[in-house]
C-alpha positions in Angstrom: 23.0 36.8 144.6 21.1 35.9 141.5 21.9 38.2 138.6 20.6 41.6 137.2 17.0 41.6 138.9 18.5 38.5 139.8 21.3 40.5 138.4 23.1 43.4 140.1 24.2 44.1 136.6 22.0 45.8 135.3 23.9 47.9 132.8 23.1 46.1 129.8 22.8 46.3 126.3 19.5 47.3 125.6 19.0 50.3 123.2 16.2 52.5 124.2 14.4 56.3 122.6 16.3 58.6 125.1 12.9 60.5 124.5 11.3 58.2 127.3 9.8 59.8 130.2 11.3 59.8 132.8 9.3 59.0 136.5 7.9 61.5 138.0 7.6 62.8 142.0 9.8 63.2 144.2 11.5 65.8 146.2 13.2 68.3 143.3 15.3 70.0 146.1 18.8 69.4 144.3 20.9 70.2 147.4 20.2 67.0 148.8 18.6 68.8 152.1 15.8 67.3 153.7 15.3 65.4 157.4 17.7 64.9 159.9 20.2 64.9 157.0 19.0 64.9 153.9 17.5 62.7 151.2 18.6 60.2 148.7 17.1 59.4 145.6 17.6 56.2 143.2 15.6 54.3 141.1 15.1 50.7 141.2 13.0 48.0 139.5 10.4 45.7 141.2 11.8 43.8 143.9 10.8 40.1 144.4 10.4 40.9 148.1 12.3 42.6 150.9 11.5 40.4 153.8 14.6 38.4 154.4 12.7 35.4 154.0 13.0 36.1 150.4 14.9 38.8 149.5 17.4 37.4 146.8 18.3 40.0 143.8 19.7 43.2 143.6 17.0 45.3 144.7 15.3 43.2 147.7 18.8 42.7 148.9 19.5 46.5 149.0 16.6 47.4 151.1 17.0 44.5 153.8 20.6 45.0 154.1 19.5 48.8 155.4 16.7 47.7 157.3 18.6 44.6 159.1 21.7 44.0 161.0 23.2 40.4 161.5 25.8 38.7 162.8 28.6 39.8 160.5 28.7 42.7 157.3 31.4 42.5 154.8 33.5 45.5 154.0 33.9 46.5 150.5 36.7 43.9 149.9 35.4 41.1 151.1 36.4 41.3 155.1 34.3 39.6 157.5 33.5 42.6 159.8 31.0 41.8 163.1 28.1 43.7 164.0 26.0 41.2 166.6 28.4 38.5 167.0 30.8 39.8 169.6 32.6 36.7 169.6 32.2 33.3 168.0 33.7 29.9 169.6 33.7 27.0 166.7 34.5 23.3 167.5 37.7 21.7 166.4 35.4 19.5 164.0 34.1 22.6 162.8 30.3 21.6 163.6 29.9 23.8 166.4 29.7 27.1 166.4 28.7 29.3 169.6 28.2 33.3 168.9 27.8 35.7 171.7 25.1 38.5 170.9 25.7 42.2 171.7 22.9 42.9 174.6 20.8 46.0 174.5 19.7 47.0 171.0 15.9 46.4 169.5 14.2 46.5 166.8 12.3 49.7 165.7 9.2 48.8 167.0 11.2 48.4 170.7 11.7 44.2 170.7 14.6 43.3 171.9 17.4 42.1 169.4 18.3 38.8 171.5 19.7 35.0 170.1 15.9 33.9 170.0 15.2 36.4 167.7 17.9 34.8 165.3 16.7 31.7 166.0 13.3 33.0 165.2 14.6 34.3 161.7 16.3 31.3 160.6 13.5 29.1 160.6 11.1 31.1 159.3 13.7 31.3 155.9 13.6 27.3 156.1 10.1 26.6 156.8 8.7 24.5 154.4 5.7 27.0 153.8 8.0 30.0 153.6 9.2 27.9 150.3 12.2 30.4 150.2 14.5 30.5 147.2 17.4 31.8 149.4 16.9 28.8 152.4 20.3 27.0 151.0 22.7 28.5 152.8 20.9 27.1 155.7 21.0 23.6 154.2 24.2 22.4 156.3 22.9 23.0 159.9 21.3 19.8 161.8 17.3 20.0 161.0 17.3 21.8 157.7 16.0 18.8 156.2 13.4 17.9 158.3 11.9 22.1 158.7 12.4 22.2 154.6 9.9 19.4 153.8 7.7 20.0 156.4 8.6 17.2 158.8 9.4 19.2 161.5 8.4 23.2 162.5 11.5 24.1 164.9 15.2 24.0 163.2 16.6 21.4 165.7 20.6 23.0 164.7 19.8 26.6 165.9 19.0 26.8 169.8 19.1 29.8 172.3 20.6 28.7 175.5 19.9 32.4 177.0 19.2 35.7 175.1 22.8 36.1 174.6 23.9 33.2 173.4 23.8 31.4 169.8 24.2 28.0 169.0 24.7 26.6 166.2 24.9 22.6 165.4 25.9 21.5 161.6 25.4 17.9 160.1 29.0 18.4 158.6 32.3 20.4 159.3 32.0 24.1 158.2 35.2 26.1 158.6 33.8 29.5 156.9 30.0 29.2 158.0 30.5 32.2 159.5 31.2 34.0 156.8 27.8 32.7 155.2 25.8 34.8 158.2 26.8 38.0 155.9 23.5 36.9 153.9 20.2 39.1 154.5 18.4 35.7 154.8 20.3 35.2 158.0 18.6 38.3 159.7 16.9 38.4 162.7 13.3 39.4 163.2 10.5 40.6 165.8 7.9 38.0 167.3 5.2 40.5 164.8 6.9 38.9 162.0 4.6 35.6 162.2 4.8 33.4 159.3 6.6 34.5 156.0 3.0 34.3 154.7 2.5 37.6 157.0 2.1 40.1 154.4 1.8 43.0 156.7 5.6 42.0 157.7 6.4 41.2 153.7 5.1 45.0 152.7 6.8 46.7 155.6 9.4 44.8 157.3 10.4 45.6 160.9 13.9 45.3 161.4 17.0 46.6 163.9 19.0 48.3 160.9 20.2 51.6 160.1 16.8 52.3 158.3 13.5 51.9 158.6 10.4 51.6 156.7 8.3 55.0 155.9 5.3 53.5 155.0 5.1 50.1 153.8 6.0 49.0 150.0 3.9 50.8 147.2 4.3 48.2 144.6 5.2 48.9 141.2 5.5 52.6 142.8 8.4 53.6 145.4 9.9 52.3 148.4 10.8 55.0 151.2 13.1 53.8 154.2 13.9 57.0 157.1 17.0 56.7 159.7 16.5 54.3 162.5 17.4 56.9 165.3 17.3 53.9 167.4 19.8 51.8 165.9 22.5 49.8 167.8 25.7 51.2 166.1 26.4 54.0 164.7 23.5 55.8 163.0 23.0 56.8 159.2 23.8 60.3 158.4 21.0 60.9 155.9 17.3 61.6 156.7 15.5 59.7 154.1 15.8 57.8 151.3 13.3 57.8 149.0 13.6 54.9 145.9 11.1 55.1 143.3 10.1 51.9 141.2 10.6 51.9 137.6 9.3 50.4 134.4 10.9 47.3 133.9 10.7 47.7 130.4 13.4 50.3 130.0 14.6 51.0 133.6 18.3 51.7 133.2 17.4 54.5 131.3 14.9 55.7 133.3 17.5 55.8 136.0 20.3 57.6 133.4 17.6 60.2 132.6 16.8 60.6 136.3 20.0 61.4 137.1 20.6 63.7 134.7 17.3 65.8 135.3 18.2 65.9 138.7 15.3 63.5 139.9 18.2 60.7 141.0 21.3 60.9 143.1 22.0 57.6 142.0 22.0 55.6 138.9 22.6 52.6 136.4 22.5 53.1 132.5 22.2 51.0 129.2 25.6 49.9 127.3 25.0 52.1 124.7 25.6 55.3 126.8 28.1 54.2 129.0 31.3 55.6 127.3 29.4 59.4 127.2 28.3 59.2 130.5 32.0 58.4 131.3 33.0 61.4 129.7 30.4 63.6 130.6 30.4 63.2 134.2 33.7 61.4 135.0 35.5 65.2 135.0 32.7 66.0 137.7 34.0 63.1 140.2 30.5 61.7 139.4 31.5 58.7 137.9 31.9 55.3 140.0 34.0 52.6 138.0 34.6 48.8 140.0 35.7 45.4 139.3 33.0 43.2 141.6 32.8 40.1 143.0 30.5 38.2 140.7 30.3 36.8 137.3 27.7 36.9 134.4 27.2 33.3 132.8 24.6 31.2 130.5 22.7 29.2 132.3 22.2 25.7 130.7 19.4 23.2 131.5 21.5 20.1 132.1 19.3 17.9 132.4 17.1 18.2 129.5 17.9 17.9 125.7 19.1 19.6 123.7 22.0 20.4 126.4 21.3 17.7 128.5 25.4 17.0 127.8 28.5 17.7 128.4 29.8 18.0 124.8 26.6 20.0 123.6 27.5 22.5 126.3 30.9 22.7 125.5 30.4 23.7 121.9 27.5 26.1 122.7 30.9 28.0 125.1 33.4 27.0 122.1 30.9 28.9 119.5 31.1 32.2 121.5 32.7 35.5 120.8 33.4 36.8 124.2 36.5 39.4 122.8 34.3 40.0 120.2 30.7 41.5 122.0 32.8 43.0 125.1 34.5 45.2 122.3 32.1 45.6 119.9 28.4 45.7 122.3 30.1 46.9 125.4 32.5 49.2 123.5 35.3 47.8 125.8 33.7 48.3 128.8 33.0 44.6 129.8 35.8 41.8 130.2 35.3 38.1 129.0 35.1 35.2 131.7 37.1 32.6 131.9 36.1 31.1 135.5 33.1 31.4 137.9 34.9 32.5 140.5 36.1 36.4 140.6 39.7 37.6 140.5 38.3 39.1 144.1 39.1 35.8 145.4 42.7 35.7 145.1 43.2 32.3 146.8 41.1 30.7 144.3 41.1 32.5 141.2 41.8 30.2 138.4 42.2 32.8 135.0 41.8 30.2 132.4 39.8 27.4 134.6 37.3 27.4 131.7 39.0 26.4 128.9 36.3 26.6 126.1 36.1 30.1 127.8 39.2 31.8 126.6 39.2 32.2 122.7 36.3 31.4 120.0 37.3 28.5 118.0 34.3 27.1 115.5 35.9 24.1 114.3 36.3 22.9 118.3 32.5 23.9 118.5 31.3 22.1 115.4 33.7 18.9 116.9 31.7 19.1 120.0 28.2 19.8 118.8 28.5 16.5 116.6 29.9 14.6 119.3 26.9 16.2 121.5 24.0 16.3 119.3 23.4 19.3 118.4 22.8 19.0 114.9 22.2 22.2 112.4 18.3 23.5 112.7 18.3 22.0 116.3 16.1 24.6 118.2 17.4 26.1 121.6 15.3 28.3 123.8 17.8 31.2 124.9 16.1 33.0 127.6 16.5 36.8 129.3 15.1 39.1 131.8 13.5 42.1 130.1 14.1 45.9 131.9 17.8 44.8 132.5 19.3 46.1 128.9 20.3 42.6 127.8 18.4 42.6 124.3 22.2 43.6 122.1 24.6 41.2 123.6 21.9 38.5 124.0 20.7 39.2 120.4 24.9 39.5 119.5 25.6 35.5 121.0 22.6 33.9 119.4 23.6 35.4 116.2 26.8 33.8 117.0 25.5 30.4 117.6 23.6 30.5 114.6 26.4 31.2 112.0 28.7 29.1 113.8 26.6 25.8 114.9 24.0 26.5 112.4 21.1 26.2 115.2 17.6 28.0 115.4 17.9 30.2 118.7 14.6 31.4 119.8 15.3 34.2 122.2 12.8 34.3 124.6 12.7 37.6 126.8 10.2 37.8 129.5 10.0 40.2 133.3 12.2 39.0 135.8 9.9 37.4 137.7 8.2 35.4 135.1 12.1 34.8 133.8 12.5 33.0 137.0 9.3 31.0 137.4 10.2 29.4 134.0 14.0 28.5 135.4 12.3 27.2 137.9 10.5 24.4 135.9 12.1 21.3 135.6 11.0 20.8 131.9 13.0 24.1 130.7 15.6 23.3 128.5 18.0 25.6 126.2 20.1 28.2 127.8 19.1 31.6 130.0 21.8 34.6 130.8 22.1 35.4 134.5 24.5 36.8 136.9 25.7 36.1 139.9 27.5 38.6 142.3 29.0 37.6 145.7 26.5 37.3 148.6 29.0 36.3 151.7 32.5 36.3 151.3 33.5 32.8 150.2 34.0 30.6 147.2 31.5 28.6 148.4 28.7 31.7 147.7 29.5 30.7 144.1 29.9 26.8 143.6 27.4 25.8 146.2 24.3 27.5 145.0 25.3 27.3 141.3 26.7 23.9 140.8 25.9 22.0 144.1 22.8 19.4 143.7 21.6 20.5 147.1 20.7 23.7 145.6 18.7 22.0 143.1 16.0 22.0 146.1 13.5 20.5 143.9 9.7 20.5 145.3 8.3 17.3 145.5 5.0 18.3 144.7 5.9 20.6 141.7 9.4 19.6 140.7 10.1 23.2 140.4 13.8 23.8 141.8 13.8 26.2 145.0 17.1 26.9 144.7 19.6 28.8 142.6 21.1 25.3 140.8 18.4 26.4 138.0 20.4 24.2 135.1 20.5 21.4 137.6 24.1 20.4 137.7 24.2 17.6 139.5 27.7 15.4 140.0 28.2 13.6 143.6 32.1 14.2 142.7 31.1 17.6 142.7 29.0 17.6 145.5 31.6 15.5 147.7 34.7 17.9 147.1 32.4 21.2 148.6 31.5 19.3 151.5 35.6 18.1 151.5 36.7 22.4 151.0 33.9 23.1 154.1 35.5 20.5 156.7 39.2 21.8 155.5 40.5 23.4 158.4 43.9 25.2 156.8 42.9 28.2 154.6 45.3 26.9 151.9 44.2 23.5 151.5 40.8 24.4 151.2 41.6 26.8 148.5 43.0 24.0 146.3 39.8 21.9 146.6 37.7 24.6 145.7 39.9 24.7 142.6 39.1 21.1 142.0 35.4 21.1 141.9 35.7 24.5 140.2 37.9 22.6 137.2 35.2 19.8 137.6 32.2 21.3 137.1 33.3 24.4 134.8 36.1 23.2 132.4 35.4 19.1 132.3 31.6 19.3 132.3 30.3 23.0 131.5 27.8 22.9 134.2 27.1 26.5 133.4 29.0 29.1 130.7 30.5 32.0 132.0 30.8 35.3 129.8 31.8 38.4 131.3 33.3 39.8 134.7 31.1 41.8 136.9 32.7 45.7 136.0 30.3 47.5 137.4 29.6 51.6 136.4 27.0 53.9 138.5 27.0 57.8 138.3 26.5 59.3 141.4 25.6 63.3 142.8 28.9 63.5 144.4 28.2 67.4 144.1 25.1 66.8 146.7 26.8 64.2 148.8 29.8 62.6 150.4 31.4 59.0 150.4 29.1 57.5 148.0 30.0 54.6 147.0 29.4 50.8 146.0 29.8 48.6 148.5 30.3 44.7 148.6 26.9 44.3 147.4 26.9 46.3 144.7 24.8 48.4 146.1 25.1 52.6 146.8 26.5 52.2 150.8 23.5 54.1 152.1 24.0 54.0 156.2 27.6 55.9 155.4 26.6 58.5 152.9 26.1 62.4 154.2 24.9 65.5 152.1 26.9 67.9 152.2 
């Protein structure tokens, strides 16, 4: 899941006057009462949508994940945990893959949750007018192709042979597709859907998940979702939960000062006030402390100068202070990175993998930026999402790279959603931070989308990449060993070609720069509520909390 608006972390380094205002409305009833179990409060920023033909960062992901209901969940450490598949059958080639649905449940408007409805679902993600940025974990079922550019309007992979029944038909051997279904883009939806163009359906979602839509989407204002009393499993405990839209600007302390005024039951908060908040509220069991499944990293425009190399990109990593900012900005309260993928995934955690990762060393730096190019006064465009308290540690590594390479960094901070048009344009060069944390439970959730050239999904028209590839990595090596790990049937050996393209793309040719390990901090109204908690998401796990 792309980072901090794209990123879940949104805990970041931005100092802001505590004087701000905080938003205001909202029910002020601090005992968490309210219908059919009470209401929720938490503050969010603006979404880039919440249909799951879209949804992508942090806070679309949240809401569809409570509005829908899939194949398969993930429990909060990474489990693959069914909710419509009652059983799976998969080919001994691995290119088959036949799910049984559980009969009987509907969506809130009274459709009928059935295999068409998935079918249904899928293509509308991979329809070439939908043009998705969260289609490419569709991109290894038979069709994809042909539905992406337009050549085709049914997804020739994903059939119904009865309401019961799903098929699905891959151009190559996936032994963990399965696991991918765990993505919100993989949702099912009602015939009133239509097109993704439908913005009815884009504003107010219909869906068959614990929640459901109160209204539809007051953009740039709040969000209100109510229990689905007519869900398919068991139902969510609270009534309501009603998540107000924040300022962009400044909205991790709009959350910290909602939650202490009472406004939130839930909230994020900059750097700066982490280690008081820690001690203010961790004595109240109020405080929620977890090491995630995700990474923060620099993005870096490979394919255009001045990092358009692998030695340029090497020295931009050598040149960086990780030990440094995580004690000095985050007071401690971050770790450095030294792989992509998360100690989490213990069969394929490499600790080291990244070897310009580990430890500064400026004369390694200066080696590489000669042999590179990057030459003293050479100007590189360092780009950030605004609203997301990144400004300190952003303004902390440019500094870095000046004294140390001599270059002229021009940090360039714009709203998330302009932040990601410009990724998106293939003549952006220089560097942009983003985070990643883990969508499905795989290592593939991580080197595919980052590093693979089929998530480049470059528009022929505009050239703009679709996908999440935004530095546009692109190695056939690469590319070759993740379609090798996906046709690996043994759990082992798959591992250990992960590893390889990992090493290949990370340590050999710096396709991207990680930083920091996802440690993620949230206070929460335990005095209002029970079993709060982050789930595998990174999100609050809304369906299982109760007030008390």
């Amino acid at each position: 899941m792309r980072g901090a608006t794209s990123a879940k972390w949104v805990v970041g380094a931005v100092i802001v006057a505590m004087a701000a205002t905080a938003c205001s409305g909202g029910d002020k009833d601090s005992s968490g009462a309210g219908p059919k179990g009470g209401t929720f409060r938490l503050g969010i920023t603006e979404p880039t949508a919440i249909d799951p033909f879209n949804s992508q960062e942090s806070e679309g992901a949240l809401i569809t994940h409570n509005l829908f209901t899939g194949l398969y969940s993930a429990t909060v450490d990474g489990k693959l945990k069914p909710e419509l598949a009652e059983s799976v059958q998969t080919s001994d080639d691995g290119k088959t893959w036949t799910f049984k649905i559980k009969q009987g449940t509907k969506f809130s408007n009274g459709e009928p949750v059935d295999a068409e409805s998935f079918v249904r679902g899928w293509t509308r993600v991979v329809a070439k007018d939908s043009a998705s940025d969260v289609a490419y974990p569709f991109a290894g079922i038979n069709g994809y192709k042909e539905l992406n550019t337009g050549g085709a309007t049914t997804f020739a992979g994903v059939t119904a042979p009865d309401a019961g029944t799903l098929k699905v038909e891959l151009s190559e051997a996936d032994f963990e597709f399965d696991k991918k279904t765990v993505h919100q883009a993989f949702s099912p939806v009602p015939k009133v859907a239509g097109a993704a163009s439908n913005k009815a359906f884009n504003d107010a979602p219909i869906g068959n998940g614990p929640f459901k839509m109160e209204g539809s989407w007051q953009h740039n204002k709040s969000i209100t979702l109510v229990r689905n009393d007519d869900y398919g499993f068991e139902k969510a405990k609270l009534g309501k939960v009603e998540i107000s839209i924040l300022n962009a600007a400044n909205g991790s302390t709009l959350e910290y000062q909602g939650f202490q005024s009472g406004q939130f039951d839930w909230a994020r908060m900059p750097t700066p006030q982490q280690p008081v908040a820690k001690a203010k509220y961790a004595p109240k069991k109020q405080w929620i402390e977890a090491d995630t499944s995700g990474v923060n990293y620099l993005v870096a425009f490979n394919q255009v100068a001045p990092l358009n190399n692998p030695d340029a990109r090497k020295a931009i990593s050598y040149a960086i202070d990780r030990e440094a900012i995580a004690k000095g900005v985050f007071q401690g309260m971050q770790k450095p990175a030294t792989s992509v993928l998360p100690p989490s995934f213990a069969d394929t955690y490499q600790d080291g993998v990244c070897s310009s990762c580990v430890k500064q060393d400026k004369e390694k730096a200066k080696q590489f930026a000669e042999k590179g190019g990057l030459k003293p006064g050479t100007v590189l465009d360092f780009g950030y999402n605004t609203g997301a308290g990144h400004e300190e540690w952003v303004q902390a590594v440019a500094q870095q790279l000046k004294d140390v390479l001599g270059l002229d960094v021009k940090l360039n901070g714009k709203p998330f959603k302009e932040a990601l048009a410009q990724q998106q344009d293939k003549g952006t060069g220089g560097l942009w931070r983003s985070a990643w944390g883990a969508d499905y439970p795989t290592p593939d959730n991580f080197l595919y989308p980052l590093l693979d050239s089929g998530s480049i999904n470059e528009d022929p028209a505009t050239g703009k990449a679709a996908g999440d590839n935004r530095g546009r990595y692109n190695n056939p090596k690469f590319d070759e060993l993740i379609t090798k790990a996906r046709g690996t049937k043994d759990p082992a050996a798959r591992a250990a070609v992960y590893k390889e393209a990992e090493k290949l793309a990370v340590d050999e040719e710096q396709g991207l720069i990680p930083l920091w390990k996802r440690t993620q901090f949230r206070l929460a109204a335990t005095d209002k509520f029970n079993n709060v908690q982050l789930d595998f998401f990174e999100d609050p796990n809304l369906a299982e909390i109760s007030a008390k």
